[in-house]
N, C-alpha and C positions, 0 to 999 in steps of 0.2 A: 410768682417769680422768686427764685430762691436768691440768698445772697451769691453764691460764685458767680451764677447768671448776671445777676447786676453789674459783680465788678468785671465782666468779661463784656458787658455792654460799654460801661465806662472808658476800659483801655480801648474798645475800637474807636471811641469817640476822640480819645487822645492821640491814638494814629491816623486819625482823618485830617490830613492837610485843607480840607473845606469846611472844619469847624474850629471856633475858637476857642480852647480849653486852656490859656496858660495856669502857673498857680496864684494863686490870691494872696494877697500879703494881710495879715491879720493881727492887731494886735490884745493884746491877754491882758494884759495893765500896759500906762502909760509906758515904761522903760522896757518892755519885750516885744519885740516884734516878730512874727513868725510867717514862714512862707506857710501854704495849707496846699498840696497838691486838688488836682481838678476830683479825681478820684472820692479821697478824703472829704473832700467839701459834699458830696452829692449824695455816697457812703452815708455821712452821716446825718445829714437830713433825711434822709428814707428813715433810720434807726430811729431818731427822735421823732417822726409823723408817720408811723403803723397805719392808719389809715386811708396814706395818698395810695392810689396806684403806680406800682415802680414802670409799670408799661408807658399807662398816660406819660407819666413825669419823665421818663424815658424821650418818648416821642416829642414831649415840648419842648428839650433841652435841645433838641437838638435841632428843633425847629428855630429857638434862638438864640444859637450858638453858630448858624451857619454864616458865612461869611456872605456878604453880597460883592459883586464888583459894584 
């Protein structure tokens, strides 16, 4: 799975009103805090573990990520 694919999985996950993607607040040092969009965060975990499957990981995220009532 190439990367545009990914991020083009990613953004329908972000327009899924039945999953939950907000962004992550993260911080770098004590005195910085940064938001990390949903995107960004998933992005670069794929980058830094070449070996996951971006399908699998795909699939589980959004296994839980889905909202339940």
């Amino acid at each position: 799975m190439e990367e545009p694919a990914i991020v083009e999985a990613l953004k329908g996950m972000e327009q899924d009103s039945l999953l939950k993607t907000a962004p992550v607040i993260t911080r770098g040092t004590p005195s910085s805090i940064e938001e990390v969009t949903f995107q960004e965060k998933h992005l670069t975990y794929l980058k830094k573990h070449p070996k996951v499957n971006p399908r699998n990981y795909l699939a589980n995220l959004r296994t839980m990520l889905k909202i339940r009532p």
